[in-house]
N, C-alpha and C positions, 0 to 999 in steps of 0.2 A: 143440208147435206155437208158434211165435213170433208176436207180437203188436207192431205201432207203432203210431203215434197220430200224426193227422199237424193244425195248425191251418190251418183252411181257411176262408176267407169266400166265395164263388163256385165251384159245381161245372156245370159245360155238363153240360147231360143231352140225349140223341137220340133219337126214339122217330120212328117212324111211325104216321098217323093212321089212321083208318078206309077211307081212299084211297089209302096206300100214301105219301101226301106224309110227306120228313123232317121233321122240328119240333125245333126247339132250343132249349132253357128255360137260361134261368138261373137255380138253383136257392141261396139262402143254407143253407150247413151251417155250426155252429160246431169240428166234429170230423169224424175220416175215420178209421176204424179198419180195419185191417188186418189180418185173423188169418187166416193160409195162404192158401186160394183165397177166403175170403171179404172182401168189403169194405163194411161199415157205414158210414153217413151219418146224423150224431147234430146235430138243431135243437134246442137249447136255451132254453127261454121261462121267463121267471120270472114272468108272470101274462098270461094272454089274458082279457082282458077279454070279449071278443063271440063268440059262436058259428061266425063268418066266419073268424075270425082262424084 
């Protein structure tokens, strides 16, 4: 199975709500992984301070 690694700051994500309306987030990823059909979305935090975060 082959694997890349792609560096990413900005991923558009699309979902529909509870009403059927689209919703477009912009989502910060630091990596985007790749392996066959699957594809991973990795945020990297080096200390969260608050429960929020």
């Amino acid at each position: 199975m082959e694997s890349s690694i792609e560096n990413v700051d900005v991923v558009e994500y699309n979902y529909k709500d509870e009403n059927k309306k689209t919703i477009r987030k912009n989502l910060e990823v630091d990596f985007i992984i790749n392996r066959g059909s699957n594809r991973y979305y990795i945020l990297s935090a080096l200390n969260v301070d608050t429960r929020e975060k």
